[in-house]
N, C-alpha and C positions, 0 to 999 in steps of 0.2 A: 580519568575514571573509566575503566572496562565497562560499568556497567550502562554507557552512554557511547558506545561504539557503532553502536548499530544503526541510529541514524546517518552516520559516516557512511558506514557502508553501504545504505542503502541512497545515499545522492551521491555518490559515487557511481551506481550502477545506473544511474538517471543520468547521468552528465556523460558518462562513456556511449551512451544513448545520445544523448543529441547535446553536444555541450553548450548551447544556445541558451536550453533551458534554464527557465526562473524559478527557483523553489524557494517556497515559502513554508516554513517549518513549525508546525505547530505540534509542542510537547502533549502526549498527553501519558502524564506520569511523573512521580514528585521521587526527588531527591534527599533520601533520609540520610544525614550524617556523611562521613565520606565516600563512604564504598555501597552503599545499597540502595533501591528506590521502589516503591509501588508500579505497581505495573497497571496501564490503562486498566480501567473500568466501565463499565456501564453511564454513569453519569460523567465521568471526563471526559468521553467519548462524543457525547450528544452536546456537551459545551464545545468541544472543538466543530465539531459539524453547523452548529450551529452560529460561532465565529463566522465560518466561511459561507455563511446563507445571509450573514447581514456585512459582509465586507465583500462578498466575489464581486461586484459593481466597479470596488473602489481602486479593486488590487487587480481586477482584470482575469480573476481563474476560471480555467476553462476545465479544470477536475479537480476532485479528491483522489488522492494516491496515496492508497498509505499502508504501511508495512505492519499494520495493526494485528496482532495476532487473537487466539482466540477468545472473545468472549465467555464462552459456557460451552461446554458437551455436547449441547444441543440446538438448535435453531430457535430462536425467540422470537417471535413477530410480534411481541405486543409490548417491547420498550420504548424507552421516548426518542432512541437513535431511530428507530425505523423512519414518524413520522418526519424527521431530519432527514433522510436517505430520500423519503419520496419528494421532500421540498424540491433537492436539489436536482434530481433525475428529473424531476417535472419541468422543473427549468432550463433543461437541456445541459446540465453540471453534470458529467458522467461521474461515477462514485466507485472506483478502482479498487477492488479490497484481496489477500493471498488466500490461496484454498486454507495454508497451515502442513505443518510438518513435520506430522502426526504418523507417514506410513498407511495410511487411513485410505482405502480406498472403496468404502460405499458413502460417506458424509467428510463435508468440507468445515471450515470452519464457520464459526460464528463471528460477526455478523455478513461473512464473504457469500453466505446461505439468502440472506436476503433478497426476495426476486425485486429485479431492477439494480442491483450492484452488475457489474462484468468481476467475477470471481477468475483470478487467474492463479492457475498450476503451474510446475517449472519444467523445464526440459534440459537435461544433466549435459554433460562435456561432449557425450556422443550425438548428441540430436535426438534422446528418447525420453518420454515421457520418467522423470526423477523416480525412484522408488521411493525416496521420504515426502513425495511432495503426496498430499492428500488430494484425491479425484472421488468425482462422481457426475452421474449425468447433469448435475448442477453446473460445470466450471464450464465456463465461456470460451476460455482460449488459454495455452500456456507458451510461457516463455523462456527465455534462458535462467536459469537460477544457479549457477555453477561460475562463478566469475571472481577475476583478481581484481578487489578492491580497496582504496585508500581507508586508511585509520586512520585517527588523531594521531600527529607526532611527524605525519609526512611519510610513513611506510606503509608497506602494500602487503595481505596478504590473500591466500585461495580462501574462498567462501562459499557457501552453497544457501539455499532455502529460497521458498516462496515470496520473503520481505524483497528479494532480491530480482526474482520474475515479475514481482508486480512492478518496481520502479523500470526497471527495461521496458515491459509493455505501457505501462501510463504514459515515459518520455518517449518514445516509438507514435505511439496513438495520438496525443498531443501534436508533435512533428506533424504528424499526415494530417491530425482536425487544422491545427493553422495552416497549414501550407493551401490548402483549399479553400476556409475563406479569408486570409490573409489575416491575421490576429498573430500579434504579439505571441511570444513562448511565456507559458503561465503556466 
């Protein structure tokens, strides 16, 4: 099914990142009939956050990484992911989210907007800040988002977007948080 490609792609771009890496993949988005599916929301979002707020203990995670694109137009702070975002930044769980890839360059996406996520932008084939990756003095850092990755089926193709910069910089950042205090790839 195409329309379940992208998590491929985007542990793909984690594992060409540090192929050590452990991901652990939590859908958030429902499968209607063959071809089509809901796209995250608001409350699937805060159910998955919150999975990994009462299992990071058991499975060992050391972030959220995720390719989650935008919530809303706008910045929200007063959903019930927020209070899940600060659980888990409280507890030293970094919460990894893409600006979006939108061309948008005064507002990032939502909830990548959230103070306390690391909101990462992409950096295109040349080394320069992506023209579709969305910036603003918000985004923390960016990374490569221009990369040849695995699909379903066992082929490869070029890809681009911020889903993409943020698994590079999470399995990057990850790498360096273990390698310092010695902890498992999570």
């Amino acid at each position: 099914n195409k329309a379940w490609q992208h998590g491929t792609k985007v542990a793909s771009a984690a594992t060409q990142t540090d192929p050590n890496i452990k991901i652990i993949e939590i859908r958030c988005a429902s499968l209607i009939g063959a071809n089509g599916y809901i796209g995250c929301n608001y409350d699937m979002f805060t159910n998955a956050l919150n999975w990994v707020i009462n299992n990071q203990t058991k499975f060992n995670i050391g972030a959220v990484v995720s390719p989650l694109g935008s919530l809303a137009t706008t910045c929200n702070l007063t959903n019930s992911y927020v209070t899940a975002i600060n659980k888990l930044t409280s507890s030293g769980t970094a919460v990894i989210l893409p600006t979006g890839n939108d061309f948008n360059y005064t507002n990032i996406d939502n909830p990548a907007c959230v103070p306390g996520v690391l909101a990462i932008s992409a950096i295109d084939d040349k080394g320069r800040l992506a023209l579709y990756a969305n910036y603003s003095s918000r985004v923390d850092f960016a990374a490569p988002g221009n990369l040849t990755v695995a699909i379903p089926g066992g082929t490869y193709i070029n890809d681009y977007g911020t889903s993409l910069s943020v698994a590079t910089f999470g399995a990057g950042w990850l790498k360096i948080l273990n390698a310092k205090i010695g902890r498992a790839h999570v």
